[in-house]
N, C-alpha and C positions, 0 to 999 in steps of 0.2 A: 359143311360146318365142322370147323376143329373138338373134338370132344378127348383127344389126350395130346398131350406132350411128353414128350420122351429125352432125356437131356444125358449125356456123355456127363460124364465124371468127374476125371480129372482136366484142369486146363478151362475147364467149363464151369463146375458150381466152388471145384476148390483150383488152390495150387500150395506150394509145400511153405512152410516159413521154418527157417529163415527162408528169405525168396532166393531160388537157384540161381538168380544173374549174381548177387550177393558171393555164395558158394563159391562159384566158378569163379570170378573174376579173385579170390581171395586164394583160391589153391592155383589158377595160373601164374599169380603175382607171388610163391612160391616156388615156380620153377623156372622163373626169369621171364616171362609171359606178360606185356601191358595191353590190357583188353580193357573193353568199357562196357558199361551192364546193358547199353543198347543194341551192344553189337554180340553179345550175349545173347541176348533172347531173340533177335534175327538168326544165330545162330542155329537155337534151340527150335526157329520153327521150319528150318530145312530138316532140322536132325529127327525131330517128331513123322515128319511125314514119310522118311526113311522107316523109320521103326515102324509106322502103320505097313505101310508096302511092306516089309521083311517079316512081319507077322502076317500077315493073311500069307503069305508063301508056306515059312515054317513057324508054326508059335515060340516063341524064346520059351518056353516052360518046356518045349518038345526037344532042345538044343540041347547038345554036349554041353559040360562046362569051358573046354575050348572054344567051342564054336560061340555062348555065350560070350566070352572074352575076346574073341576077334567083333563079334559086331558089336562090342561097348566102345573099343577103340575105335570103331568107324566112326558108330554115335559119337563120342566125344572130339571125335577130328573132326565132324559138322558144326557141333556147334561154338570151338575157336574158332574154323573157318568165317561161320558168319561176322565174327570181328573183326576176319580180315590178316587174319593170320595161318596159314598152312601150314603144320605142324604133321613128325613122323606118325606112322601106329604106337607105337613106342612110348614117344612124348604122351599122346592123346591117351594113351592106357593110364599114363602113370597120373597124370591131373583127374581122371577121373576114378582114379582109385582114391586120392586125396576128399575131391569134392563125395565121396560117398560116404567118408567116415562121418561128414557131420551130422549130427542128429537134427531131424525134421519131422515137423507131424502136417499135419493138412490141417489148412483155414478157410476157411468163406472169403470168395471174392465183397468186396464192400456191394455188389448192387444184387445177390444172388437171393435174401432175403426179400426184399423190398418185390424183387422183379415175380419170383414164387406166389408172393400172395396176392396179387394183380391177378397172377392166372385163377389160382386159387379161387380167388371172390366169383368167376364165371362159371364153375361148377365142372372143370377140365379134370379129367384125371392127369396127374403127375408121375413121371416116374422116372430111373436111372437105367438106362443099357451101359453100362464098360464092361473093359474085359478084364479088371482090378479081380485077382482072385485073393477077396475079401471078405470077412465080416461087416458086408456092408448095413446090415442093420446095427450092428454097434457103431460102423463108421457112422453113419445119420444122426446116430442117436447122439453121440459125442458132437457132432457137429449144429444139435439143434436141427437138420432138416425131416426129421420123422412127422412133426405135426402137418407137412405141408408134403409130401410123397406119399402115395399110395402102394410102389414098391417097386422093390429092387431087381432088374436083371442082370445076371453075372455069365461070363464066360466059362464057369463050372455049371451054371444053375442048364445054361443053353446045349451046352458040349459045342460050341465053336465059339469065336471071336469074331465083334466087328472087323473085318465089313463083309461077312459071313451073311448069308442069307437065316440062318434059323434063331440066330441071339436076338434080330428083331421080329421076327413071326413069333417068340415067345414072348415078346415083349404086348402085342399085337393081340396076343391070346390070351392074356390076362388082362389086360385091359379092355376086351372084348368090343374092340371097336374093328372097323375094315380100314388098309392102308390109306385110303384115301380120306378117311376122316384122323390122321395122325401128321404131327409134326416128330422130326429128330433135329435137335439141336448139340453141336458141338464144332469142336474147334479144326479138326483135323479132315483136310479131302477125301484122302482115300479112303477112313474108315467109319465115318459118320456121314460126308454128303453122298458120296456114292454105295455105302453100303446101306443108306436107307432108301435110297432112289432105286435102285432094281428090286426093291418088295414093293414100291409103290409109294413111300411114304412121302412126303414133302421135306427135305431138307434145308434147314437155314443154318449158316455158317457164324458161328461165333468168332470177331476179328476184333478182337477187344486193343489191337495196335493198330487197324485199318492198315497191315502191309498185304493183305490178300488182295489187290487190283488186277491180280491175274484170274482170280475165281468173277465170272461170269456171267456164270448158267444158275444161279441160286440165291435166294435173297441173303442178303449179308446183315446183321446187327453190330454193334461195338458194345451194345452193352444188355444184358438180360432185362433189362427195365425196357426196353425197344419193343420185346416181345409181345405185349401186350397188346400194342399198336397193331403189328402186323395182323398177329389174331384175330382183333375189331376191321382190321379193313380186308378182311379174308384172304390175307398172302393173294 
């Protein structure tokens, strides 16, 4: 029997607005770069899975400012690539120093409400594991998700980062349930499906574009309003 849910953060209950394919396609068409915001966010989700794998190695908060600055140029060279365009370190530094000036705050995906209080009405506890080193109680709070979260895990609150074994044992521990009565939800392989699978917990994969056909081993959603389903027919 499911008795919490455990949900990733970013990519997951928010993402930023203006929306990043927006961003980037707007500072690549700046430095002579025709990309399309599809190939954008295929980009962005090679690039994502990068920065999971290069933070479980070394956390970016643990990096030189060099060393930060060599893997944003990587980052930003994945995610032109994914449109299809292969561009230097260089080029990719310089679009992504563009695309950073713009100001953005985080929004509610349109189904993250809706899908919350479905779980909600079944008496689940709720809760957030990322590795956002946040004010995530003011972030909820500003967001509206406070009435419907029990609470927040952070990569400070933990001292590691998914896909870290102790960010979700702490998560596990306040919510006082055993991994096998837990779901983790989020968007990323390496640090939400498999970093909730070796404490035991059930992972489902959030693919709100259906390009994960590669992922396999793990039930997949498109949309958090799905979840509830899965729930009632016990994953």
């Amino acid at each position: 029997m499911v008795k919490a849910v455990f949900f990733d953060f970013y990519n997951t209950l928010v993402r930023f607005w203006p929306p990043v394919d927006e961003i980037q396609q707007a500072s690549c068409k700046e430095l002579g770069l025709n990309v399309s915001k599809e190939g954008i966010r295929r980009g962005y989700a090679l690039a994502d899975e990068y920065m999971s794998a290069e933070n479980s190695r070394v956390p970016l908060a643990e990096r030189t400012t060099e060393e930060r600055d060599l893997f944003f140029a990587e980052y930003e060279r994945l995610i032109i690539k994914g449109a299809g365009i292969d561009v230097t370190p260089r080029l990719a530094e310089q679009v992504w120093g563009m695309a950073t000036q713009v100001p953005k705050y985080f929004d509610l995906f349109d189904d993250v409400l809706s899908g919350l209080e479905l779980l909600k009405k079944r008496g689940i506890t709720l809760a957030v594991i990322t590795n956002l080193r946040r004010d995530m109680g003011k972030e909820c709070g500003d967001l509206g998700l406070t009435p419907y979260l029990d609470f927040c895990v952070t990569s400070t609150d933990a001292g590691a980062e998914k896909p870290h074994a102790p960010i979700f044992l702490t998560a596990l521990k306040r919510a006082r349930v055993e991994p096998g009565e837990a779901i983790h939800v989020g968007d990323l392989y390496h640090a939400d499906i498999r970093g909730a699978r070796e404490v035991g917990i059930t992972p489902v994969l959030l693919d709100r574009e259906g390009w994960r056909r590669d992922v396999m081993d793990c039930p997949k959603i498109t949309s958090l309003t799905d979840l509830d389903r899965l729930v009632a027919e016990g994953l």
